[in-house]
C-alpha positions, 0 to 999 in steps of 0.5 A, spaced: 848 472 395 842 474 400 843 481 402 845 483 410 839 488 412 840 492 419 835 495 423 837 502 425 834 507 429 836 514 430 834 520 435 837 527 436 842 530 441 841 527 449 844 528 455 844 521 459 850 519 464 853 512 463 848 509 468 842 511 463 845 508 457 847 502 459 839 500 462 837 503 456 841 497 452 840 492 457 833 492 457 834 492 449 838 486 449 833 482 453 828 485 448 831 482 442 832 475 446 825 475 448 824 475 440 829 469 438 834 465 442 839 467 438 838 474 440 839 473 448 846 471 449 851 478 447 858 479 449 864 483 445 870 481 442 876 481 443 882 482 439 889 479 440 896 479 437 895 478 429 888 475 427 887 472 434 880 473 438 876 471 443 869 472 445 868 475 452 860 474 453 856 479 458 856 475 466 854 481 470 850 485 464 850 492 467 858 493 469 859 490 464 855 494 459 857 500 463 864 498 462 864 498 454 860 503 454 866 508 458 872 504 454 868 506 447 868 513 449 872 518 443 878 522 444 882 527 442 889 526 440 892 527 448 887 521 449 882 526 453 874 523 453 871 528 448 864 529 453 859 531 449 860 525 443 857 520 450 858 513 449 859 507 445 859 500 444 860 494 440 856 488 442 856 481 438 853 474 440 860 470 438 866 470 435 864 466 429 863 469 422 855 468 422 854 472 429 849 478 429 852 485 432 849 491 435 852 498 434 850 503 441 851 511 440 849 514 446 849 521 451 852 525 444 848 531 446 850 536 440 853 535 433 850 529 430 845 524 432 845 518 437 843 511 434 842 503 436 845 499 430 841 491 430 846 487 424 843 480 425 846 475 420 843 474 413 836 473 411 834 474 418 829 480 417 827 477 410 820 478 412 817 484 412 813 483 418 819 480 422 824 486 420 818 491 422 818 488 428 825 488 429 826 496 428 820 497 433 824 494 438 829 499 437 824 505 436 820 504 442 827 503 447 831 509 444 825 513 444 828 514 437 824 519 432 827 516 425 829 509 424 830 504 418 831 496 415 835 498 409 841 494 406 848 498 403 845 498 395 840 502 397 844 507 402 849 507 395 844 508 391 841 514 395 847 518 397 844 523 401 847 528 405 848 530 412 841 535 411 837 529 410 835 522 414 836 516 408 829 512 407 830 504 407 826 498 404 822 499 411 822 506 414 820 510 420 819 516 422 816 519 428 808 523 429 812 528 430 815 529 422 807 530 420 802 526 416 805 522 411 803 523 404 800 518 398 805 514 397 804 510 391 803 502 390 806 497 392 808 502 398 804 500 404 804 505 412 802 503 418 801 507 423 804 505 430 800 508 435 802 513 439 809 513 436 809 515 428 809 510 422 812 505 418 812 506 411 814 499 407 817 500 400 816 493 397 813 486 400 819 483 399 826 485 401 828 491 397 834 489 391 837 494 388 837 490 382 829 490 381 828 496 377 821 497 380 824 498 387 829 502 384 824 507 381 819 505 387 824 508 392 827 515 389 819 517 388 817 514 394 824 518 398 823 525 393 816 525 395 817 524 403 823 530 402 818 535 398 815 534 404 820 536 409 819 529 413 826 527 412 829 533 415 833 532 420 832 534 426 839 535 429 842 538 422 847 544 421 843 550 419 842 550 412 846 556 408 842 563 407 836 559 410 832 565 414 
């Protein structure tokens, strides 16, 4: 079965109204669709009586987004809109079962972190080179400062903790975490100019039944920890800590 990778981008608490969250994910989709045809067309779904559902595509993108992102905002249980969690949406490229998807958290501003989920159909970020492409599109809108292509065996395997930002077969992290350390081979970094770098676990897609990604990955995720690189930034205080 081939796995279902995604490309994740992740950045800190940021105050942005409606109006700037659906630029930004505006100027995403057509970032994604300049990079494939099949990535240029998006809408939501629609779920009726039973298993029933219709996909309703975007016509004017801005209200449209603007819309989904108010109807995805959370609420308490008196149904009033909780403002610090921002905004939220779930975008799809068609009804079918092979569709890709597109995960928008925005405008949280304390709590947690924000993020851009890309779940394209599988085998679509099979290469690395396709896949580290893919996650800079969403690093570079978001301005993010930690992204990652990763697959759930490695996020299993891992089971990290709400201090810590998870590592995947390709990974990023902003300048602004530090110098990234010797990593040991096959690992390959790559800077990225201006922004951080991006660190390869494998030439291949990671699988979580290779032995030597498996090892590759926990050595590569305990040398980057040591060194306080995936410390989140936007995570509660650690207990007793000064």
């Amino acid at each position: 079965m081939t796995e279902r990778f995604s490309a994740r981008a992740f950045w800190g608490p940021r105050a942005e109204d409606v109006e700037a969250c659906a630029s930004h994910v505006a100027t995403c989709i057509e970032r994604l669709g300049r990079r494939v045809p099949e990535l240029a067309r998006w809408g939501w779904i629609e779920y009726g009586p039973g298993e029933t559902h219709r996909f309703i595509p975007l016509r004017d993108v801005a209200a449209d987004l603007r819309e989904r992102l108010l109807d995805g905002r959370a609420r308490d249980r008196d149904k009033r809109v909780i403002e610090w969690m921002g905004f939220n949406a779930h975008l799809a490229t068609s009804g079918e079962d092979e569709k890709a998807e597109l995960d928008v958290h925005a405008g949280l501003t304390m709590h947690g972190h924000n993020a851009c989920i890309l779940k394209p159909a599988a085998g679509a970020l099979g290469e690395s080179a396709v896949a580290c492409g893919y996650l800079l599109e969403l690093v570079e809108n978001w301005d993010a400062e930690h992204g990652l292509v990763s697959a759930w065996p490695l996020d299993r395997l891992l089971g990290v903790d709400d201090q810590t930002d998870p590592i995947g077969w390709i990974t990023f992290l902003a300048a602004s975490r530090g110098p990234i350390p010797s990593l040991p081979s096959p690992v390959r970094v790559e800077p990225v100019p201006r922004r951080g770098s991006l660190i390869i676990l494998s030439p291949e897609p990671f699988d979580a039944e290779n032995t030597n990604h498996v090892d590759t990955a926990m050595r590569v995720f305990d040398i980057l920890n040591d060194h306080g690189l995936l410390r989140c930034a936007w995570a509660p205080p650690i207990r007793g800590a000064p």
